[in-house]
C-alpha positions as CSV (number, residue, x, y, z in Angstrom):
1,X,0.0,0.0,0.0
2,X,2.7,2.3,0.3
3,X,3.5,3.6,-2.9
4,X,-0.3,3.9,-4.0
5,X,-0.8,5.2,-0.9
6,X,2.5,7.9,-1.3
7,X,0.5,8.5,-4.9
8,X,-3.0,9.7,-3.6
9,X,-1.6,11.6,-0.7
10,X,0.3,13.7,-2.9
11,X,-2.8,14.0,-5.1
12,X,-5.3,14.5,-2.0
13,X,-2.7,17.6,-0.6
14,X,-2.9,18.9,-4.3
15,X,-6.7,18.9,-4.7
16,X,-7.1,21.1,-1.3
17,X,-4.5,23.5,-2.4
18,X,-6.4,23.6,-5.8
19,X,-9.5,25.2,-4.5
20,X,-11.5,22.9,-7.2
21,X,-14.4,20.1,-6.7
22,X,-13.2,16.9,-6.2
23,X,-14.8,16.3,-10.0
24,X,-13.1,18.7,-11.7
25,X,-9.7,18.1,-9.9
26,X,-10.4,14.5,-11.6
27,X,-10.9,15.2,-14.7
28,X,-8.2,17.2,-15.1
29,X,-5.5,14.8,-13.4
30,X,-7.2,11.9,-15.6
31,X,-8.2,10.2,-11.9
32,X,-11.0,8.1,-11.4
33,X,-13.6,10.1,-9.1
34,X,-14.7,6.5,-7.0
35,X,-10.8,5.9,-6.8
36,X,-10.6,9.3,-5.7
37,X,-13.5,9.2,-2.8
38,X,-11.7,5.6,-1.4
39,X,-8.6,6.8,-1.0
40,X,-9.5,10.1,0.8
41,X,-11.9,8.2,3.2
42,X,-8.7,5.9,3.6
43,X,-6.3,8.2,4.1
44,X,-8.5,11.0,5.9
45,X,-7.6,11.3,9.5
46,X,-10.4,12.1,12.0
47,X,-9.9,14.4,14.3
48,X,-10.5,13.7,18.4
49,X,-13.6,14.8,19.6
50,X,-13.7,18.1,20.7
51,X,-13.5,18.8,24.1
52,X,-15.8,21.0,26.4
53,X,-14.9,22.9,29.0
54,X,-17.0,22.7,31.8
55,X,-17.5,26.8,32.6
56,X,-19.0,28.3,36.5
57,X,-22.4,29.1,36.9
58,X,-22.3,32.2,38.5
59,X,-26.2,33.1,39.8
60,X,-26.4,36.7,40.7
61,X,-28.8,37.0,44.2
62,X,-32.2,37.8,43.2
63,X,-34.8,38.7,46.0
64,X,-36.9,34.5,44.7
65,X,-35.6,31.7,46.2
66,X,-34.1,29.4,43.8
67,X,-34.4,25.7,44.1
68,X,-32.9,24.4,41.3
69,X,-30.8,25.0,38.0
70,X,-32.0,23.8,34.5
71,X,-28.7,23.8,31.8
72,X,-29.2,22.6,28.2
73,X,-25.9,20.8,27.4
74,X,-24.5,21.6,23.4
75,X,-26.3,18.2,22.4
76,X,-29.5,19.1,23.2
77,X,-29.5,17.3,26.7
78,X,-31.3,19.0,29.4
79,X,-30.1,18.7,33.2
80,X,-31.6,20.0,36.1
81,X,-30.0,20.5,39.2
82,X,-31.1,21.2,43.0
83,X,-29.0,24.2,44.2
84,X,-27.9,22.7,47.1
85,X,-26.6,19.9,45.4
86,X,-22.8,18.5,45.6
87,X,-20.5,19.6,42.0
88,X,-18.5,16.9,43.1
89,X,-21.5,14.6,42.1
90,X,-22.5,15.7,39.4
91,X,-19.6,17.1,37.3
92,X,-19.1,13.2,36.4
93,X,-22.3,13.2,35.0
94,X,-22.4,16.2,32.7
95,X,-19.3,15.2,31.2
96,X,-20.5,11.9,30.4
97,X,-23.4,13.4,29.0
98,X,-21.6,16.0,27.1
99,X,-19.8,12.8,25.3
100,X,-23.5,11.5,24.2
């Protein structure tokens, strides 16, 4: 695999400096387009996850008792909170969620 790989690598770096559609950078290398695809799903590396910072919850005193926190996570995930609950138990638990 090494040399064919080597040969769409170089081709695959060329394309994204092109600016063209993976079509036209084809046609005018004389490439197969299906060739094309496989070897850039092959060779494509994934990047990690991203990462989220957990950030503070700062809850300016209002003159209402608050009893409990509602925060919708960046997937859509909803968690709600009791205000007098331990972080230490539930910081776990967001970040597992935050990985759904």
């Amino acid at each position: 695999m090494g040399s064919k790989a080597a040969f769409w690598r170089r081709h695959l770096a060329a394309w994204r400096d092109s600016g063209q559609s993976q079509a036209a950078y084809c046609r005018q290398e004389d490439l197969s387009l299906p060739c094309f695809g496989y070897w850039r799903g092959k060779l494509s590396i994934v990047p990690p996850p991203s990462t989220h910072a957990l950030l503070p919850i700062v809850v300016p005193e209002v003159s209402t008792s608050i009893d409990r926190i509602e925060v919708e996570l960046p997937n859509g995930l909803q968690v709600r909170l009791s205000v007098g609950s331990d972080a230490t138990q539930w910081v776990p638990m967001i970040r597992a969620l935050m990985a759904c």
